[in-house]
C-alpha positions in Angstrom: 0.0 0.0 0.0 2.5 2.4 1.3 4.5 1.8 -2.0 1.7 2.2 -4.7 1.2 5.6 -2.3 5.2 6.6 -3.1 4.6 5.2 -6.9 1.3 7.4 -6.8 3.1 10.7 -5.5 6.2 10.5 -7.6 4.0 9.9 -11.0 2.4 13.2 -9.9 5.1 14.9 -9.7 6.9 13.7 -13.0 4.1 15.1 -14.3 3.9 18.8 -13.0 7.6 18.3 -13.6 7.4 17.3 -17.7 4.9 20.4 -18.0 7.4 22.8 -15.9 10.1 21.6 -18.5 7.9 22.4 -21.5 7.2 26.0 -20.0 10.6 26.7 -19.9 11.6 25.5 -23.7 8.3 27.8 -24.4 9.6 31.2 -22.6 12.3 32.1 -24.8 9.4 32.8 -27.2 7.4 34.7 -25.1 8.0 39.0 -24.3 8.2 38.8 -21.1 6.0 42.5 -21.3 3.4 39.6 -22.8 3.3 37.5 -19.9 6.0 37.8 -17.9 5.7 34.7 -15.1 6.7 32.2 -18.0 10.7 33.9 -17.7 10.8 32.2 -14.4 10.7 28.7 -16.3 13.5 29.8 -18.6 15.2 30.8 -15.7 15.9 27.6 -13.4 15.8 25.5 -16.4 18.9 23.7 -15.5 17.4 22.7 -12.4 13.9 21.4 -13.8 15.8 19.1 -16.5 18.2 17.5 -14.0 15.2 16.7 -12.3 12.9 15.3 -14.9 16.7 13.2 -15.3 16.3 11.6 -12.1 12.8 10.4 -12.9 13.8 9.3 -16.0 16.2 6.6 -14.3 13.3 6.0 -11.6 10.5 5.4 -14.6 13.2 2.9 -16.4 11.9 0.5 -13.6 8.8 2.0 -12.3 7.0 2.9 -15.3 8.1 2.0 -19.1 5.2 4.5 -20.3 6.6 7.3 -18.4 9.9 6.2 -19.0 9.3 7.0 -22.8 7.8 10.5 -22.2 10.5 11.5 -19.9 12.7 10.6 -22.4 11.0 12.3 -25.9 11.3 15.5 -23.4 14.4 15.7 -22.6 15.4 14.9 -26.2 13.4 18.0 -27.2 15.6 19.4 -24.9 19.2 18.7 -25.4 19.7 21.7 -27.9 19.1 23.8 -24.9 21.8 21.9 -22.8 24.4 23.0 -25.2 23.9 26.8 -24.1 25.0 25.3 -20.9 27.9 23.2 -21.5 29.9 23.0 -24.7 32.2 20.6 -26.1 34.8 21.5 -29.0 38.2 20.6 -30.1 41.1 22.7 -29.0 41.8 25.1 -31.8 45.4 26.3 -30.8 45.2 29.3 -34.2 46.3 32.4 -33.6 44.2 33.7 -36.3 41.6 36.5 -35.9 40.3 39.3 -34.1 40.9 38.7 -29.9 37.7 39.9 -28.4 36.9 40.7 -24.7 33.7 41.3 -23.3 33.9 41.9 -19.6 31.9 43.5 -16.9 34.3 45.1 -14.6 31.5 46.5 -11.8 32.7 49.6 -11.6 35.8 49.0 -11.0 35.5 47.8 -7.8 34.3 51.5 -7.1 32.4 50.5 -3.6 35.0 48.2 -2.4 32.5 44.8 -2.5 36.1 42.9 -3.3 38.2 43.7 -0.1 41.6 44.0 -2.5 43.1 47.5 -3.2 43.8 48.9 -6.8 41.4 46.5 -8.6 41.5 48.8 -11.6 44.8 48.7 -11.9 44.5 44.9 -11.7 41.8 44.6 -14.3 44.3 47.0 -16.5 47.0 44.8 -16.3 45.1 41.9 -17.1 43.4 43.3 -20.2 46.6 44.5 -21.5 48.2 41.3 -20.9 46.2 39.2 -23.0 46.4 41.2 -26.1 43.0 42.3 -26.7 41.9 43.7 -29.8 38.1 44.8 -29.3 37.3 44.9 -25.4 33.6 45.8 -24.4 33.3 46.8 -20.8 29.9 46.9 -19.0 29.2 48.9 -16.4 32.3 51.3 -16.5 33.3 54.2 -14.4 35.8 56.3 -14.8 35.5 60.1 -13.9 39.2 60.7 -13.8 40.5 59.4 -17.1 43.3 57.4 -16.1 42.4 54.2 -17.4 46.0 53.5 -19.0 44.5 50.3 -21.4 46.4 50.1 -24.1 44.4 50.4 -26.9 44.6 53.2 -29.9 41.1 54.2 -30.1 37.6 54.3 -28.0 33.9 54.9 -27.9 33.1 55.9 -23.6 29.4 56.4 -23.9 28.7 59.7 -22.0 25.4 59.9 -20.3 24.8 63.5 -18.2 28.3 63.6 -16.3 31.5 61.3 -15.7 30.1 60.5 -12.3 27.4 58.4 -14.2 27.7 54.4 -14.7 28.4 53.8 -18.4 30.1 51.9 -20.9 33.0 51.7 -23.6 34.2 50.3 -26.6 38.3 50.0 -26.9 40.4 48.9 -29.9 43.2 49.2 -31.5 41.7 49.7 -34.7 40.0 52.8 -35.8 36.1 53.6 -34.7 35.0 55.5 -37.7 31.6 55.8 -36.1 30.1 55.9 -32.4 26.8 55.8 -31.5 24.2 54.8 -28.7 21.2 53.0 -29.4 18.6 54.9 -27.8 15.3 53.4 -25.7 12.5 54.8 -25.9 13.8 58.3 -27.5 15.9 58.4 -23.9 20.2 58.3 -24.6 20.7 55.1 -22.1 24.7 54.8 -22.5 24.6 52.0 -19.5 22.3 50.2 -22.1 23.8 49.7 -25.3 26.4 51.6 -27.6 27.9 50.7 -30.8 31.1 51.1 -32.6 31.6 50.4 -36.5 35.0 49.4 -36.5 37.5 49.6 -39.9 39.6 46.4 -40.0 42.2 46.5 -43.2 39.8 46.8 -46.4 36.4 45.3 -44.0 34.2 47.2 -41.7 32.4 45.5 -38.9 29.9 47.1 -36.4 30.0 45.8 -32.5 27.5 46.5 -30.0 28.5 46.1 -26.4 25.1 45.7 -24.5 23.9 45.5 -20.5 20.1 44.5 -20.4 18.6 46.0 -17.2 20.1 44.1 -13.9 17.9 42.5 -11.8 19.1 44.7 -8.6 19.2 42.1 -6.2 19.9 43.3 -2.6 22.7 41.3 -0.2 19.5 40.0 1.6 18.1 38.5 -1.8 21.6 37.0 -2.7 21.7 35.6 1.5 17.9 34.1 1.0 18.7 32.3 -2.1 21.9 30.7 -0.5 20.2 30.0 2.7 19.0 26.5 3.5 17.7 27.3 7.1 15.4 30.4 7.3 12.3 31.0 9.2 8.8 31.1 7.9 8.6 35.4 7.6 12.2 35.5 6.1 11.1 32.9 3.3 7.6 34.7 2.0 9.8 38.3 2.5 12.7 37.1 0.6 10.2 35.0 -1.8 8.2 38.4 -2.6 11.5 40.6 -3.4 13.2 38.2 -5.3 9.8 37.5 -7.7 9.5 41.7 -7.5 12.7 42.4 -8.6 12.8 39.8 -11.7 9.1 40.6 -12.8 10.3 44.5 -13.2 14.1 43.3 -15.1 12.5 40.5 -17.4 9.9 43.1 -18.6 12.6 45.7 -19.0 15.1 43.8 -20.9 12.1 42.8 -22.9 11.6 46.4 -23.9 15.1 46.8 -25.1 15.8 43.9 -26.4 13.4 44.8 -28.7 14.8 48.2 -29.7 18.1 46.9 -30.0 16.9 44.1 -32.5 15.7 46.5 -34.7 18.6 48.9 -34.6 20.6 45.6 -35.5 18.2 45.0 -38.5 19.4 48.5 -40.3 23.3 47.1 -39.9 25.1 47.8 -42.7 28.0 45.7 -42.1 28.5 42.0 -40.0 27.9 42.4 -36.6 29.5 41.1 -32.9 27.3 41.7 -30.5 29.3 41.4 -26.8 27.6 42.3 -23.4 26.1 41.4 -20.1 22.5 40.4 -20.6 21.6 39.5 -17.1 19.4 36.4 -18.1 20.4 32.6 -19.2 20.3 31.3 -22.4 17.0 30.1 -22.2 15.1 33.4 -22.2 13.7 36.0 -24.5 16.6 38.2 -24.6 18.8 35.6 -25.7 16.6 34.3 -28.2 16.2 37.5 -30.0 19.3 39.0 -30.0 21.3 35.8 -31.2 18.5 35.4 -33.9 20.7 34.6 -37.0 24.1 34.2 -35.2 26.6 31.8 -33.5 27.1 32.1 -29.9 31.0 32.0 -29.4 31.0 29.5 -26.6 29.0 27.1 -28.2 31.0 27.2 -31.5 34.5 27.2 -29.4 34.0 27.1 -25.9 34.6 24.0 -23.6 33.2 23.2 -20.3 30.2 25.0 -18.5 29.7 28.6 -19.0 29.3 30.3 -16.3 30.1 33.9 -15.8 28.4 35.5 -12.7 30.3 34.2 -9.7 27.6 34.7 -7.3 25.1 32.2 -8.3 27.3 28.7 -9.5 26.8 27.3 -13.6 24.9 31.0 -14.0 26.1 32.2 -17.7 24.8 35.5 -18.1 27.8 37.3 -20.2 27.3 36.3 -23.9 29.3 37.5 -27.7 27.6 36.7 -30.5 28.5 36.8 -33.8 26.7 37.1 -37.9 27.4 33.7 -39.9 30.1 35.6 -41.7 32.5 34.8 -39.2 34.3 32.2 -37.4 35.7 31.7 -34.4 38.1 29.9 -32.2 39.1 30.1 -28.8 37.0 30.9 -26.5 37.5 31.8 -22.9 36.0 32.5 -19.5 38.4 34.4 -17.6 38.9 32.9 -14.0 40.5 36.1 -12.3 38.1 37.3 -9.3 38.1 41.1 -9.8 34.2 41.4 -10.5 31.1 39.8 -9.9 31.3 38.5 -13.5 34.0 36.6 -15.0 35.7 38.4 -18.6 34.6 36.8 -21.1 36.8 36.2 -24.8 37.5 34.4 -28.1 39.4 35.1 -31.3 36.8 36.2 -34.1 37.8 35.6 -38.1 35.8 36.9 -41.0 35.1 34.8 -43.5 
C-alpha cells in the first residue's frame, strides 16, 4: 500500500515536472511584457531538467510509459543543454580578431572585493592578454586614467563622468560611435555601438547591458540559505519575484529596440555584453537570432560567468554567420562579480 502511495506521489510529480520543462523550452518565445511569469521557467531551467533526469532513471523501472515520455522530453531538450555546456576541439590558431567582453563592476568602485587597486589589476590583465576589441559593461571612470592600451575608444557619455556607463576599446580605428537609444531616452549604461574599420572590412559591434535584476545582499543571503524562518522565506520569496518581474519586462523592452537597430546594420555584426538572463530566455533568443554564440561554436566546459550564483552564464558575444571563431575563454580572475569573457573572431 504504502509503495503504490510513493509510486502514486512520484508519478504526480513527474508530471507537474514534464509540464514545468515544457514552459521553460516555451519562454524564450514569449516577451516577457506579454506574460512575464513564464521567464521564471527559462530561468531555473537547468534545475527542472536535471530533475525530470532523475525520474527518468526511476520510470526505467517503475513505469516504461513514463519512461518514454521523460525521455522524448528531454530529447526536445538537449539543444538547450548546449547553451550550458559545450564541447569543441582545441583550436590552438592564432588567427583573428581577440575579443573581450567583460563587466568590470565599476571598477570595484564600492569596495565589494576587499583588494586594493582592482582597476589597476583589471588593467593589467586586459593589456596582458592582447586584446583587440574589449567591451566593458558597467564602466566608471570620472578621472580618465584608465592606462588600457588600446589606440582608439567609444566611452558612452550619459549626463556627467560621475554616471555608470560603458566603452568600446580597440586598437583599430572607430569611424563611427553611436548609442542606441530606448525609448527616445540616450541610455549609455544600455547599449552603444562602434563600427569598427579592419584593413579593407568594416564591422559594427555593440557592447550591450540589459537591465540588472538589482538584487539586494539580503536577496543573494535568501537564495543561498538552507535554514530560514517562515517570515524571512515569504519576504525574501516576494522581493526576489518583484525584482525579476520589473528586469524580465525591461530587458524585454530593449531587447526589442536593440533588435531593430541591428536590423538597419550595414556591415557583419558582434554583438558582446552582459544580458543579465540565461540562455533560455527571451533576450537571448532574439538577440542571437541569426548568429553563433562563441562559446558554443569554441568554448569548452560550463559557462558560467556570474560568480555569485554557481553554472549562471549571463555574459554572452555573439556573432553574424560571416564569421568564425576559435578560442574561446571565461576568464577565472576574481576582480568582479562577473567573469571576462573572450575568443578570437575571423571573417570569412
Amino acid at each position: 500500500m504504502i509503495k503504490k502511495i510513493i509510486q502514486f506521489i512520484l508519478l504526480f510529480f513527474n508530471i507537474i515536472m514534464l509540464f514545468t520543462l515544457v514552459f521553460s523550452l516555451l519562454s524564450p518565445f514569449v516577451n516577457p511584457n506579454l506574460f512575464w511569469p513564464i521567464s521564471f521557467f527559462g530561468l531555473f531551467f537547468p534545475i527542472i531538467l536535471f530533475v525530470i533526469l532523475l525520474l527518468f532513471i526511476y520510470s526505467i523501472f517503475y513505469n516504461k510509459k513514463l519512461m518514454w515520455i521523460n525521455l522524448v522530453i528531454i530529447l526536445i531538450s538537449s539543444p538547450y543543454l548546449i547553451r550550458y555546456i559545450s564541447l569543441n576541439k582545441e583550436n590552438k590558431t592564432e588567427e583573428g580578431i581577440h575579443i573581450m567582453s567583460y563587466n568590470v563592476r565599476l571598477f570595484n568602485k564600492w569596495g565589494w572585493i576587499k583588494e586594493d587597486n582592482i582597476d589597476r589589476k583589471i588593467i593589467h590583465f586586459v593589456n596582458n592578454k592582447k586584446v583587440d576589441i574589449f567591451c566593458i559593461q558597467e564602466y566608471y571612470n570620472p578621472n580618465d586614467k584608465l592606462n588600457f592600451n588600446f589606440n582608439d575608444s567609444h566611452i558612452g557619455l550619459q549626463r556627467n563622468k560621475d554616471n555608470w556607463r560603458m566603452a568600446i576599446y580597440s586598437n583599430y580605428p572607430q569611424i563611427n560611435k553611436q548609442t542606441v537609444n530606448i525609448d527616445g531616452d540616450r541610455m549609455n549604461n544600455t547599449c552603444i555601438f562602434s563600427d569598427i574599420k579592419i584593413d579593407k572590412d568594416t564591422i559594427r559591434v555593440y557592447n550591450i547591458h540589459l537591465a540588472s535584476n538589482f538584487f539586494q545582499i539580503r536577496d543573494f543571503e535568501f537564495m543561498s540559505s538552507i535554514e530560514l524562518e517562515k517570515k524571512k522565506i515569504k519576504n525574501g520569496v516576494i522581493g526576489v519575484v518583484k525584482r525579476l518581474k520589473k528586469s524580465f519586462k525591461n530587458r524585454g523592452k530593449e531587447v526589442e529596440q536593440i533588435k531593430e537597430h541591428m536590423r538597419k546594420s550595414p556591415y557583419p555584426i558582434i554583438v558582446c555584453g552582459d544580458f543579465n538572463d540565461t540562455p533560455v530566455s527571451y533576450a537571448y533568443r532574439e538577440l542571437s537570432e541569426n548568429k553563433k554564440d562563441a562559446f558554443i561554436e569554441s568554448g569548452n566546459g560550463i559557462g558560467a560567468t556570474f560568480t555569485k550564483i554557481p553554472s549562471l552564464r549571463i555574459d554572452y558575444i555573439f556573432y553574424d554567420k560571416k564569421f568564425n571563431s576559435c578560442r574561446f575563454n571565461t576568464h577565472q580572475e576574481n576582480f568582479s562579480d562577473h567573469r571576462a569573457i573572450s575568443c578570437k573572431v575571423k571573417l570569412n
